[in-house]
C-alpha positions in Angstrom: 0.0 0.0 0.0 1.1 3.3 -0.7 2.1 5.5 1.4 -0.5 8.2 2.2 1.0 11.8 1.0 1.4 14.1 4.1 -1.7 16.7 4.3 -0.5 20.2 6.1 -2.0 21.6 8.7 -3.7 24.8 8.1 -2.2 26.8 11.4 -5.4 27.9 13.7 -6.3 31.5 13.6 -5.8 33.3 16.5 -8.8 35.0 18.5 -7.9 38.4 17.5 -7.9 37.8 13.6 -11.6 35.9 14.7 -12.8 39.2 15.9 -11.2 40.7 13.2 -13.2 39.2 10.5 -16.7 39.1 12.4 -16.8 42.8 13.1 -15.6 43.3 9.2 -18.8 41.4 8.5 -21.1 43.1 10.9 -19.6 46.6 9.3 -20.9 45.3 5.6 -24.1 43.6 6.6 -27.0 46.0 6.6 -29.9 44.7 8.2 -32.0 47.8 7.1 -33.5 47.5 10.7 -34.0 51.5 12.2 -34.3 52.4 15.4 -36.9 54.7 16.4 -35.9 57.4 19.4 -38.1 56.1 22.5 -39.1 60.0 23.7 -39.3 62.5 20.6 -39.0 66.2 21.6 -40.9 68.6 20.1 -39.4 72.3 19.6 -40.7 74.8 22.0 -41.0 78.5 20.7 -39.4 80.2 24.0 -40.6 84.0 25.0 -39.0 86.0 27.5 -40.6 89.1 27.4 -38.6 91.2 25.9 -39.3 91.1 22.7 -41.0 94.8 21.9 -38.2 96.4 23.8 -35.0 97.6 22.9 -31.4 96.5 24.8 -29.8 99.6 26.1 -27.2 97.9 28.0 -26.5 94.3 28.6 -23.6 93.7 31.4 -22.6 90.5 33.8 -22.8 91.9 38.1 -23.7 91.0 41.1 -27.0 92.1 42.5 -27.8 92.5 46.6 -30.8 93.2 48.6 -31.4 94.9 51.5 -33.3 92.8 54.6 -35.1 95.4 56.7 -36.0 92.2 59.3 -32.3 90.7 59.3 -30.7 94.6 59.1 -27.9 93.5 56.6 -27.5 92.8 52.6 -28.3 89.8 51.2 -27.1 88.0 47.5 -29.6 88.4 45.4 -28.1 86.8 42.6 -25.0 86.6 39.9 -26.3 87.2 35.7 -26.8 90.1 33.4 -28.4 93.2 34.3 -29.9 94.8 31.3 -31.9 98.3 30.3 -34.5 97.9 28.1 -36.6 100.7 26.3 -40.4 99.4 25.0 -40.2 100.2 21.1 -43.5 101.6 21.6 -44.4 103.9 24.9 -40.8 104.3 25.4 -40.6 103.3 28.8 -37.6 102.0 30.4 -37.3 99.0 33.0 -34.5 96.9 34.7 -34.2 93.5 34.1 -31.5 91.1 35.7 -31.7 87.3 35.7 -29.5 84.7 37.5 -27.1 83.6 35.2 -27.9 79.3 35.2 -31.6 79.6 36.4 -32.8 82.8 34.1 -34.5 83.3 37.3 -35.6 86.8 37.7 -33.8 89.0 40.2 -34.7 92.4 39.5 -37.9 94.1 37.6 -38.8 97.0 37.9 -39.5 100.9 35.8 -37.0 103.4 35.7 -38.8 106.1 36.7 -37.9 109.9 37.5 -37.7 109.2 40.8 -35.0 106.3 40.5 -31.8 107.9 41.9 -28.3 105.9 41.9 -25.9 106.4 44.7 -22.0 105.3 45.3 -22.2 102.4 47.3 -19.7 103.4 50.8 -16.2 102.0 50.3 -16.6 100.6 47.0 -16.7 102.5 43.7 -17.9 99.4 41.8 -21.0 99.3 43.1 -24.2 101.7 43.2 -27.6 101.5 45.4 -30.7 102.5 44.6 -34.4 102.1 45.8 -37.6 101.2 43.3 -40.8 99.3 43.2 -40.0 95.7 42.2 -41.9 93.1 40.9 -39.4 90.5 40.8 -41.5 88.0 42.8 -44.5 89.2 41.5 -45.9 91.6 43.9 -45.1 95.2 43.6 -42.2 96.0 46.6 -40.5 98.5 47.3 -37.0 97.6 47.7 -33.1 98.6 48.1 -30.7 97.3 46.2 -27.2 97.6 45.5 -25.1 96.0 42.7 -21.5 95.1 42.1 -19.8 95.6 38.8 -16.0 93.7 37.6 -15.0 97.2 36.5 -15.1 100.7 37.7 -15.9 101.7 34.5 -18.8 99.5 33.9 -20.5 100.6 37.1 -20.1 104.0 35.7 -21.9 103.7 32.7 -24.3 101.9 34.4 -25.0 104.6 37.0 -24.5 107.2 34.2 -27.5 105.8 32.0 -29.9 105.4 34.6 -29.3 108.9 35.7 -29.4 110.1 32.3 -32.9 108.3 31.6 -34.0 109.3 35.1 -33.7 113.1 34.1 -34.9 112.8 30.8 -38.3 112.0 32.7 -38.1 114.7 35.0 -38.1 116.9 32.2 -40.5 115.1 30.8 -42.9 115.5 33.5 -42.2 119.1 34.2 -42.7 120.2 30.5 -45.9 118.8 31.2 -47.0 120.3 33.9 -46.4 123.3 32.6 -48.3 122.4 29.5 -50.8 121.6 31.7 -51.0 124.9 33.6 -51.1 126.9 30.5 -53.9 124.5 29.3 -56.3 125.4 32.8 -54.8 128.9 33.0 -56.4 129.3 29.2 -59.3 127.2 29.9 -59.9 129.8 33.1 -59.9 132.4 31.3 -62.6 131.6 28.6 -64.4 130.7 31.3 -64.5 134.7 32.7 -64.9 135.5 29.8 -67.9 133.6 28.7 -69.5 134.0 32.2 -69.2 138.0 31.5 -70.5 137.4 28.3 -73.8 135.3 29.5 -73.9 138.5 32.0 -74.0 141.0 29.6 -76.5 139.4 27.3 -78.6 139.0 29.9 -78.0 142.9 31.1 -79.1 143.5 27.9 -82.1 141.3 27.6 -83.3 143.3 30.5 -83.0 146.3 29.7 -84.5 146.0 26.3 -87.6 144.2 28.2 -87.5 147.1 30.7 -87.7 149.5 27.1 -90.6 147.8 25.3 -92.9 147.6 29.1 -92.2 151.7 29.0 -93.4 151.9 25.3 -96.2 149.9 25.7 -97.2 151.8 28.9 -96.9 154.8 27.1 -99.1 154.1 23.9 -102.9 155.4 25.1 -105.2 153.2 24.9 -107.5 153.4 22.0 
């Protein structure tokens, strides 16, 4: 018998060339199979407020407020304070929101009454009283606020004074308007009352005319 030729052994392939190959086949085999998100979020139109009004002035501070029951300043709340004119009646209000939150911290009117003062021992900051409405109730508060620069509490304080008195004017022109306006109205007043007097002066004494005629006329 003849002698069976030697067959070679094929050497085993090692585990990593096994993985090898199977995740080259998983690449190229497309089971068409799609996956559908398990929660679908639907877009959200966000409002904040503030879109009829104009930005003034947008800058980052820190806002305190005063505690009447504890006696001392309390953190507010750390985010960017803004100014922000209505594009229609032209008003003017403060807005400040906490930085991660967008809580509100601050809401209120700048008003011609609103009247910025140096904080003591510290020209970054400025204090100031107003009727807020932060927590929605209107309260009349103190606050004070702390800016990174010297200059930037400057311009701050510098605006809100400059908006403040704008107002005053404001309001004074009309007054005065107004005090023209009753002053006038006054006076044709007088003048109509003497009028009504005199026509009826008149009246009168033409009645008084036409009684002596006819009292004169004999009698036929």
């Amino acid at each position: 018998m003849a002698d069976k030729e030697p067959v070679a052994e094929r050497p085993e392939a090692t585990v990593e060339e096994e993985d090898a190959s199977a995740a080259a086949a998983g690449e190229e085999e497309d089971t068409g199979a799609q996956v559908a998100p398990i929660v679908r979020l639907e877009e959200v139109a966000v409002t904040t407020g503030e879109e009829d009004e104009d930005v003034l002035l947008d800058m980052k501070a820190k806002l305190y407020r005063f505690d009447k029951e504890g006696n001392q300043w309390k953190e507010r709340g750390t985010g960017a304070v803004k100014l922000l004119k209505h594009k229609e009646n032209g008003k003017v209000r403060l807005v400040m929101r906490q930085a991660k939150t967008l809580k509100i911290c601050a809401n209120h009117l700048v008003v011609s009454t609103t009247k910025m003062q140096e904080h003591a021992g510290s020209d970054k900051s400025c204090v100031w009283h107003a009727a807020d409405f932060a927590d929605g109730e209107l309260k009349e508060e103190m606050f004070a606020i702390r800016f990174g620069s010297v200059e930037n509490c400057k311009k701050f304080k510098d605006l809100v004074e400059e908006i403040s008195e704008s107002l005053t004017k404001k309001e004074d022109k009309e007054s005065e308007d107004g005090s023209s306006t009753a002053g006038l109205l006054e006076k044709l007043t007088v003048s109509e009352t003497k009028s009504d007097e005199s026509a009826k002066e008149e009246t009168t004494e033409s009645g008084k005319e036409t009684e002596t005629k006819v009292a004169a006329k004999p009698l036929e």
